[in-house]
Backbone as JSON Lines, residues from 0, in Angstrom:
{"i":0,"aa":"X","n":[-4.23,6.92,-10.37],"ca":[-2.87,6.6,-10.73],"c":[-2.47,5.29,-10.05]}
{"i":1,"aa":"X","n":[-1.11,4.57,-10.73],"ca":[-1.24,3.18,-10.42],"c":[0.05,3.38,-9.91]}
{"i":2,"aa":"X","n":[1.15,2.93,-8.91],"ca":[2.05,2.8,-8.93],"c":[2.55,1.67,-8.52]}
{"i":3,"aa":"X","n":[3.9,0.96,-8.89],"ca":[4.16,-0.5,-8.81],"c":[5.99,-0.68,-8.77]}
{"i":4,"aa":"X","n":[6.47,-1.14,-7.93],"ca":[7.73,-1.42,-7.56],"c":[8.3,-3.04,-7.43]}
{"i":5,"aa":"X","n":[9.26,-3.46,-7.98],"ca":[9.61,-5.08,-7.22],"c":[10.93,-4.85,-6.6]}
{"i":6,"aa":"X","n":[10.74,-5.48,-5.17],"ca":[11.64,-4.96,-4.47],"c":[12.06,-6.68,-4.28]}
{"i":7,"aa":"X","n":[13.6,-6.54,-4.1],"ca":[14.26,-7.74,-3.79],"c":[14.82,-7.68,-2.6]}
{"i":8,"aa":"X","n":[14.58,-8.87,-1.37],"ca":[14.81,-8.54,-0.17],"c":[15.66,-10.0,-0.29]}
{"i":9,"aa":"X","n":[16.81,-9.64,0.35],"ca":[17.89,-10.61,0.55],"c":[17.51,-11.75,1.06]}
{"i":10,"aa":"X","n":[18.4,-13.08,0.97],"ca":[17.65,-14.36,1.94],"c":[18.17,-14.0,3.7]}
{"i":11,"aa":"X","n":[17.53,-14.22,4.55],"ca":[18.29,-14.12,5.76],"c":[17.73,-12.77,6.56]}
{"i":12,"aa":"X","n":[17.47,-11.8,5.38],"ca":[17.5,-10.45,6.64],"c":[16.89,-10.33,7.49]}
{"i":13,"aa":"X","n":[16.85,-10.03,8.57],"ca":[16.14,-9.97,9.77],"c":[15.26,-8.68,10.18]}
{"i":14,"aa":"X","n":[14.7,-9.4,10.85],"ca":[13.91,-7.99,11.46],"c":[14.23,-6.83,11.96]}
{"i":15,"aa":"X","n":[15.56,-7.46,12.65],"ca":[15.87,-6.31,13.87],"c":[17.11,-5.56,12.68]}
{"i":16,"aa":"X","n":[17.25,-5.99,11.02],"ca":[17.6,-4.89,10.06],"c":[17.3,-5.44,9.24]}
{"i":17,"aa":"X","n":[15.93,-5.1,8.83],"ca":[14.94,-4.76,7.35],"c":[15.57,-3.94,6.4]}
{"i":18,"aa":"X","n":[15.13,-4.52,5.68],"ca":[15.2,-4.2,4.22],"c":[14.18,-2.53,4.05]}
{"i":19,"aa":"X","n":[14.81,-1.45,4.11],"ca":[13.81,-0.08,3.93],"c":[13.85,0.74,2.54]}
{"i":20,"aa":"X","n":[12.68,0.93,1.64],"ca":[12.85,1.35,0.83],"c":[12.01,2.68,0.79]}
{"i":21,"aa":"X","n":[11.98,3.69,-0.25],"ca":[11.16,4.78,-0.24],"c":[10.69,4.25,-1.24]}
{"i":22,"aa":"X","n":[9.17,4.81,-1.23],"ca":[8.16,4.29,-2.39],"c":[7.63,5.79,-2.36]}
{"i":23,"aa":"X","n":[7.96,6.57,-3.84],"ca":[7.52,8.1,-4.44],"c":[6.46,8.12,-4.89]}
{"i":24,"aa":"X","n":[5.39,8.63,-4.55],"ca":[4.74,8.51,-4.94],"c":[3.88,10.38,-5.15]}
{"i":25,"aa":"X","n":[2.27,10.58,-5.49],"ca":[2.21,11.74,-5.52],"c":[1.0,12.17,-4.9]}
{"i":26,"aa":"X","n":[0.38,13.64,-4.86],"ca":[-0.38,14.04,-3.84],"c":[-1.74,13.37,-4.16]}
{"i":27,"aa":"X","n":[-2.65,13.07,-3.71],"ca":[-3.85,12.22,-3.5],"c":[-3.96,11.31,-2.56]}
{"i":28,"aa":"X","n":[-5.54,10.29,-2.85],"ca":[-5.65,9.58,-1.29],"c":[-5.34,7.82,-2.13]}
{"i":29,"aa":"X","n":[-4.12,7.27,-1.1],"ca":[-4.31,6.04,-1.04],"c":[-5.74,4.95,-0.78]}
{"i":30,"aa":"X","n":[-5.47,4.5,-2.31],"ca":[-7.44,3.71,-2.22],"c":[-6.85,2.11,-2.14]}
{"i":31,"aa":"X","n":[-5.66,1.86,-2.43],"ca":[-5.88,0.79,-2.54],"c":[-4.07,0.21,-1.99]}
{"i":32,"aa":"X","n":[-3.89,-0.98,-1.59],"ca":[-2.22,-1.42,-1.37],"c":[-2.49,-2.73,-1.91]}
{"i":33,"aa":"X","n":[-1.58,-3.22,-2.99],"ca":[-1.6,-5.07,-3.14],"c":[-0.23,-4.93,-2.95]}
{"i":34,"aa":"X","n":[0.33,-6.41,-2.69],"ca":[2.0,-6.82,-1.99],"c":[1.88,-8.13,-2.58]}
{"i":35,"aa":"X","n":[2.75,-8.59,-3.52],"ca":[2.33,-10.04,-4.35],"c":[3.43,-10.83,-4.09]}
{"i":36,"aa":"X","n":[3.49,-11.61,-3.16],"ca":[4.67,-12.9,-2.85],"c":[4.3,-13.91,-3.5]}
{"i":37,"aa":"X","n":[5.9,-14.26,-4.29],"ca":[6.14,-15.48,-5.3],"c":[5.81,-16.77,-4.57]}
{"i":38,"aa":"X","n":[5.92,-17.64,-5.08],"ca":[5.66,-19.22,-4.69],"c":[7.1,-19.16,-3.93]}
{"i":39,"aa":"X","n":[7.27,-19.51,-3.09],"ca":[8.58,-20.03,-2.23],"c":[8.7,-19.35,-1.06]}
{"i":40,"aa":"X","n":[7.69,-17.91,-0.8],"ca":[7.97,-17.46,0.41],"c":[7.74,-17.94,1.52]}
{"i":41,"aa":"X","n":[6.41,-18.55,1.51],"ca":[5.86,-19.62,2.62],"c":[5.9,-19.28,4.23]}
{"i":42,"aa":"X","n":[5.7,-17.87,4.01],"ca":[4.78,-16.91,5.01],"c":[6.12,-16.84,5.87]}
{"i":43,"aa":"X","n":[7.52,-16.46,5.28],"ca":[8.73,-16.54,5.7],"c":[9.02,-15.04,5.73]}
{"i":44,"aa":"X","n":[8.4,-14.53,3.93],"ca":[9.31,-12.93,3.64],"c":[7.81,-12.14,4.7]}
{"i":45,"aa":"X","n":[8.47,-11.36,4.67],"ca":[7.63,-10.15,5.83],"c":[7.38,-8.7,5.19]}
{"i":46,"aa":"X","n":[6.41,-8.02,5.53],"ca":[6.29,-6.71,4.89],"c":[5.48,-5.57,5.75]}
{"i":47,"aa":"X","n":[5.93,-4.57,5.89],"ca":[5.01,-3.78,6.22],"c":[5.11,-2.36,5.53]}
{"i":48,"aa":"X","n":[4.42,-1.26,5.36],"ca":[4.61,-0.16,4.57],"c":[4.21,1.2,5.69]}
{"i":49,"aa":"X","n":[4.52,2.45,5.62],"ca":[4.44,3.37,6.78],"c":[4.73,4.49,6.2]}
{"i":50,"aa":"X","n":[3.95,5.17,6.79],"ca":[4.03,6.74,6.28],"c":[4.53,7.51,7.24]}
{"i":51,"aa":"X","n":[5.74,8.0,7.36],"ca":[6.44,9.17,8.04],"c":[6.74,7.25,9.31]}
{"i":52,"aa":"X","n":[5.96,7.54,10.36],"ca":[6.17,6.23,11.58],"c":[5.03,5.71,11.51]}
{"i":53,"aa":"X","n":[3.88,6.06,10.68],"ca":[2.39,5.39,11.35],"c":[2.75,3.94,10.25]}
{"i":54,"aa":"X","n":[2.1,3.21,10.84],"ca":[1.82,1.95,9.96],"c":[0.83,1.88,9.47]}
{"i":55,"aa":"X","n":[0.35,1.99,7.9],"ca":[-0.39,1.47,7.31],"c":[-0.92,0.52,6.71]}
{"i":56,"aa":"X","n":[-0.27,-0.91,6.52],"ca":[0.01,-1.96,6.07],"c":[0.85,-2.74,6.9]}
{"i":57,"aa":"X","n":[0.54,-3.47,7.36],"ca":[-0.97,-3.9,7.82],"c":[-1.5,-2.95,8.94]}
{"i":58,"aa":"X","n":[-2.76,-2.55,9.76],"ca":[-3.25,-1.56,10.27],"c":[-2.31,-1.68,11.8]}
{"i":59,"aa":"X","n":[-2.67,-3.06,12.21],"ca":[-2.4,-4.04,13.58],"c":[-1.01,-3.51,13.71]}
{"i":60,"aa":"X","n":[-0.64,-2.82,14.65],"ca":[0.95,-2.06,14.66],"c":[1.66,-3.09,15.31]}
{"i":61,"aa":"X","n":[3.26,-3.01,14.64],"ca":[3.88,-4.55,15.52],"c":[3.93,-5.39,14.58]}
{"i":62,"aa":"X","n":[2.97,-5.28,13.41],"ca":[2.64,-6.85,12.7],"c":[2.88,-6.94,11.06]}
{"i":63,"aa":"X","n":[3.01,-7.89,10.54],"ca":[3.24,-8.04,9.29],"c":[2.73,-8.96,7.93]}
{"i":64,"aa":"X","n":[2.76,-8.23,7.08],"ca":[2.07,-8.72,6.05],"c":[2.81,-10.0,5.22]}
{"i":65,"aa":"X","n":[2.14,-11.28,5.09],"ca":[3.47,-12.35,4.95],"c":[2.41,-13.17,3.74]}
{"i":66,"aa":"X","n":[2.79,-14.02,3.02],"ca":[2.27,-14.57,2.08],"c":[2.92,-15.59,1.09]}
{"i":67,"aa":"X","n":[2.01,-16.54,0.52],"ca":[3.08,-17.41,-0.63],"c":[2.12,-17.62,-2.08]}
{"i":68,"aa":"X","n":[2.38,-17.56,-2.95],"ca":[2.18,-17.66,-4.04],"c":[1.18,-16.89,-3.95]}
{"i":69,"aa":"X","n":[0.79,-15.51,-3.58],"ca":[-0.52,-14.65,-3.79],"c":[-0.33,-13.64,-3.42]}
{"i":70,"aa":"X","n":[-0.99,-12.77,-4.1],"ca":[-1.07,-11.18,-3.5],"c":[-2.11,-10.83,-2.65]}
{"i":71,"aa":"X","n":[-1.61,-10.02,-1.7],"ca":[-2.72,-9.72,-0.66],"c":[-3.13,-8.54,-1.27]}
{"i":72,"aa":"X","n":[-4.62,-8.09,-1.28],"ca":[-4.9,-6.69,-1.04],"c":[-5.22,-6.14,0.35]}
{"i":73,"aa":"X","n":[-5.31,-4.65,0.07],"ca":[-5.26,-3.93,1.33],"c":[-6.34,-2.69,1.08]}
{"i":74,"aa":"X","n":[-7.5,-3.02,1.26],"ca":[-7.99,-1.08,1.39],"c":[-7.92,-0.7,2.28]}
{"i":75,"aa":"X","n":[-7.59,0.44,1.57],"ca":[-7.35,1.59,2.48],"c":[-7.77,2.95,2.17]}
{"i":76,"aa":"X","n":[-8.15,3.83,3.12],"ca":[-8.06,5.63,2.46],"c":[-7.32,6.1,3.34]}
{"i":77,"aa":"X","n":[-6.2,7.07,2.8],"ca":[-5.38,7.92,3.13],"c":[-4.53,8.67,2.36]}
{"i":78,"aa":"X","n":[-4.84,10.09,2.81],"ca":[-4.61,11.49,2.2],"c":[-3.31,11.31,2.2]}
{"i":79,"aa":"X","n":[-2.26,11.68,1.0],"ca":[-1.14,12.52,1.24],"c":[-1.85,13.87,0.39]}
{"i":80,"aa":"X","n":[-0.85,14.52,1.45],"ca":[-1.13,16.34,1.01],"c":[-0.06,17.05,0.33]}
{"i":81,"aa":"X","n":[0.68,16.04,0.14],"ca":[2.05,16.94,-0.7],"c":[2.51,16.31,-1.95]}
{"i":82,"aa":"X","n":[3.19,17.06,-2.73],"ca":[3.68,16.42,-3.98],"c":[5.04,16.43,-3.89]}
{"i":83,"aa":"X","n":[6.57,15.74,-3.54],"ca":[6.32,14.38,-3.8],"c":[5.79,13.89,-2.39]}
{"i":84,"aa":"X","n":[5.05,12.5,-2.61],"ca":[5.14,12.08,-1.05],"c":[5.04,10.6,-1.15]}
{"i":85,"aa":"X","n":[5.24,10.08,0.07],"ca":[6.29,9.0,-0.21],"c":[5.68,8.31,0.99]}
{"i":86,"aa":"X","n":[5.94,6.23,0.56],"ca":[6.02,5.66,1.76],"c":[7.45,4.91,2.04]}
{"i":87,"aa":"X","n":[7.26,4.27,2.94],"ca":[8.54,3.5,3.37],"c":[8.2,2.07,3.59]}
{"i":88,"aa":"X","n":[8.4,1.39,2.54],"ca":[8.72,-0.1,2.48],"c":[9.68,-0.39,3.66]}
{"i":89,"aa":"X","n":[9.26,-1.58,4.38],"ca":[10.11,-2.4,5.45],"c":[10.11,-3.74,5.46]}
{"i":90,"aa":"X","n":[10.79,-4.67,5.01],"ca":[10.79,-6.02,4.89],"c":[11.87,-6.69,5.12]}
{"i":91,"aa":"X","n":[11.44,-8.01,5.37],"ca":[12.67,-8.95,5.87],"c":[12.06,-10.27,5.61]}
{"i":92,"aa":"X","n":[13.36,-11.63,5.95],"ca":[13.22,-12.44,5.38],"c":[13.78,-13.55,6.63]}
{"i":93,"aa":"X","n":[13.78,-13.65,7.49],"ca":[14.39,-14.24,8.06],"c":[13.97,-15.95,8.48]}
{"i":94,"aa":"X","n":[15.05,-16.74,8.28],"ca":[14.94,-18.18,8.23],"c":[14.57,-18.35,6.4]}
{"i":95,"aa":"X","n":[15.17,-17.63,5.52],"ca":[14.79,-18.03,4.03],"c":[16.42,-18.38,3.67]}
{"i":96,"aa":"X","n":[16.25,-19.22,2.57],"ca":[17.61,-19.55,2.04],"c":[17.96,-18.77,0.75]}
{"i":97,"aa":"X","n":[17.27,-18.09,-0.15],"ca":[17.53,-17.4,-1.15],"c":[16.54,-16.05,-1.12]}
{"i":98,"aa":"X","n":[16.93,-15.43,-2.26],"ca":[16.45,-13.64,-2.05],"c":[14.73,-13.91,-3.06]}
{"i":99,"aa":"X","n":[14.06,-13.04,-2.21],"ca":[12.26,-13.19,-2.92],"c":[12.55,-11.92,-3.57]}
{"i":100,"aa":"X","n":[11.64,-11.78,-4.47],"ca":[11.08,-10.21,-5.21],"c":[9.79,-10.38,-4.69]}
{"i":101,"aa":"X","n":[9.07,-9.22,-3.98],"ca":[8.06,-8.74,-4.19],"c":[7.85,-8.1,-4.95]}
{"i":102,"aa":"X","n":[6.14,-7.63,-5.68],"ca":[5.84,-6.9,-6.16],"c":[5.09,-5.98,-5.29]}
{"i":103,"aa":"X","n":[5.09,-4.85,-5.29],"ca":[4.05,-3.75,-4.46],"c":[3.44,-2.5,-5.5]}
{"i":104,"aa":"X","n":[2.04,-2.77,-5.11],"ca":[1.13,-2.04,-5.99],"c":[0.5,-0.96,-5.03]}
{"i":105,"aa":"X","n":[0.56,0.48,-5.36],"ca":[-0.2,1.78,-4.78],"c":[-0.83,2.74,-5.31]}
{"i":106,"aa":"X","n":[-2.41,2.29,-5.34],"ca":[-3.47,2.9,-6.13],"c":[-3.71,4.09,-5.56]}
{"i":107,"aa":"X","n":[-3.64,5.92,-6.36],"ca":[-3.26,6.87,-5.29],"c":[-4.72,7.7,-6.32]}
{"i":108,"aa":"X","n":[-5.63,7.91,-6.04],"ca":[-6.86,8.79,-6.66],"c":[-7.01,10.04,-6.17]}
{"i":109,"aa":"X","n":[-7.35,10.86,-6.92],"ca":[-7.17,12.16,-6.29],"c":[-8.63,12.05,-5.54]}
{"i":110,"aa":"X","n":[-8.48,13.31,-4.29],"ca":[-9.15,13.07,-3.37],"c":[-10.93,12.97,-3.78]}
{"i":111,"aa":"X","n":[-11.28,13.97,-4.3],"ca":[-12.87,14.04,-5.2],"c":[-13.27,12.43,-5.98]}
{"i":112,"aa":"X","n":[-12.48,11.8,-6.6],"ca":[-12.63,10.57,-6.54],"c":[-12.47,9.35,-5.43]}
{"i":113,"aa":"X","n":[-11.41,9.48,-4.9],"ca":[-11.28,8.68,-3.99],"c":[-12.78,9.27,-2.44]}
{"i":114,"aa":"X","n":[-13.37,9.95,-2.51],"ca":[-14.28,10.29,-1.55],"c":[-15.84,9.61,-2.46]}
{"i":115,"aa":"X","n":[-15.87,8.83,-2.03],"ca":[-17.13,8.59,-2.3],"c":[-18.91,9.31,-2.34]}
{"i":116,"aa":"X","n":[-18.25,9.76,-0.97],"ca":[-19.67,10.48,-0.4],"c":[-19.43,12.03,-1.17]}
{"i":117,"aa":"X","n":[-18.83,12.7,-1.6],"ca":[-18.88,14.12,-2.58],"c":[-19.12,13.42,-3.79]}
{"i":118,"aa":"X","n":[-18.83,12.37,-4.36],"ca":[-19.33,12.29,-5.95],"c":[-20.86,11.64,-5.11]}
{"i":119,"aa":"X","n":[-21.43,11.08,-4.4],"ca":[-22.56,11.22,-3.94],"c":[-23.35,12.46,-4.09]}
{"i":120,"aa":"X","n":[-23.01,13.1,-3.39],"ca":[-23.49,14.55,-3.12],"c":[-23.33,15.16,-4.48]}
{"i":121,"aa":"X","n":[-22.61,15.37,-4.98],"ca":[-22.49,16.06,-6.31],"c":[-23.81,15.37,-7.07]}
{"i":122,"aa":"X","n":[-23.67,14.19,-7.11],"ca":[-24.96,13.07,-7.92],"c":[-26.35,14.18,-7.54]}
{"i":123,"aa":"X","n":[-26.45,13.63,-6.3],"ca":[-27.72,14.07,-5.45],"c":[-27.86,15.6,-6.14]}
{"i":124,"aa":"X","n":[-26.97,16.74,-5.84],"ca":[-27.18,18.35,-6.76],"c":[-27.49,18.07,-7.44]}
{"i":125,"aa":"X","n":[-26.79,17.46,-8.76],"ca":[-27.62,17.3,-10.12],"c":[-28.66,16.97,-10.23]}
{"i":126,"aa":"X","n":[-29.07,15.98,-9.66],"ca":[-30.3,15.38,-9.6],"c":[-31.76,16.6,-9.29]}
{"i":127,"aa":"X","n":[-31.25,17.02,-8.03],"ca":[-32.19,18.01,-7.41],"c":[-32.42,19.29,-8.43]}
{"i":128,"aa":"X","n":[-31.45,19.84,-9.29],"ca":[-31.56,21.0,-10.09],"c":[-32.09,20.49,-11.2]}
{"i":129,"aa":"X","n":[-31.83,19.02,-11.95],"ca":[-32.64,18.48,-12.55],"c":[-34.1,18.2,-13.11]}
{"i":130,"aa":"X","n":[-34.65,18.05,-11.28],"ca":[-36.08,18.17,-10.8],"c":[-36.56,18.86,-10.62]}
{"i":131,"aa":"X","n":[-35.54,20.14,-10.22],"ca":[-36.3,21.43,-9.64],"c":[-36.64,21.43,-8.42]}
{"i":132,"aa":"X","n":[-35.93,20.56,-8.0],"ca":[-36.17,20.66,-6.12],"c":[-35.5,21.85,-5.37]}
């Protein structure tokens, strides 16, 4: 599943009061985060994303994801176990003269896909009952 939000963060806001949004999302493992800043941000707008308090985006706690004319990606794996479940967008803008849109992208696979090593293993069974091993 794909999920995708554009969030508009004011010119000016600051750190010490970010911009916080909830991002709904549903039960499975986070495989993937992109965050796409327009041409004009110029490593000004700020971002980070967090589940419950942990920081996931970017990993480096304290720190932030910043960019201009490009989207960053982010892998990642991490389980949510509940349906709905949700992150928390945090961003700011401070020293900008007008308001950015980000875009934010959250690739959420259910867990049997998103695990690599069980569709491994599953491979490998077939294989072996295949052969007759």
């Amino acid at each position: 599943m794909f999920f995708a939000w554009d969030i508009t963060i004011s010119a000016g806001t600051s750190e010490s009061s970010p911009l916080t949004q909830v991002l709904k999302l549903t039960k499975g493992v986070i495989t993937g985060v992109w965050v796409k800043f327009p041409a004009g941000c110029r490593g000004l707008v700020k971002v980070r994303l967090l589940r419950s308090e942990f920081q996931l985006v970017p990993l480096s706690r304290g720190e932030w994801v910043t960019g201009d004319n490009e989207t960053v990606p982010t892998e990642t794996y991490y389980q949510l176990k509940e349906t709905p479940a949700q992150l928390k967008f945090v961003g700011c803008s401070p020293g900008t003269s007008y308001a950015h849109t980000l875009t934010v992208r959250v690739a959420v696979e259910p867990p049997e896909v998103a695990t690599p090593y069980s569709v491994i293993g599953d491979l490998v069974a077939i294989f072996k009952r295949l052969l007759g091993l």
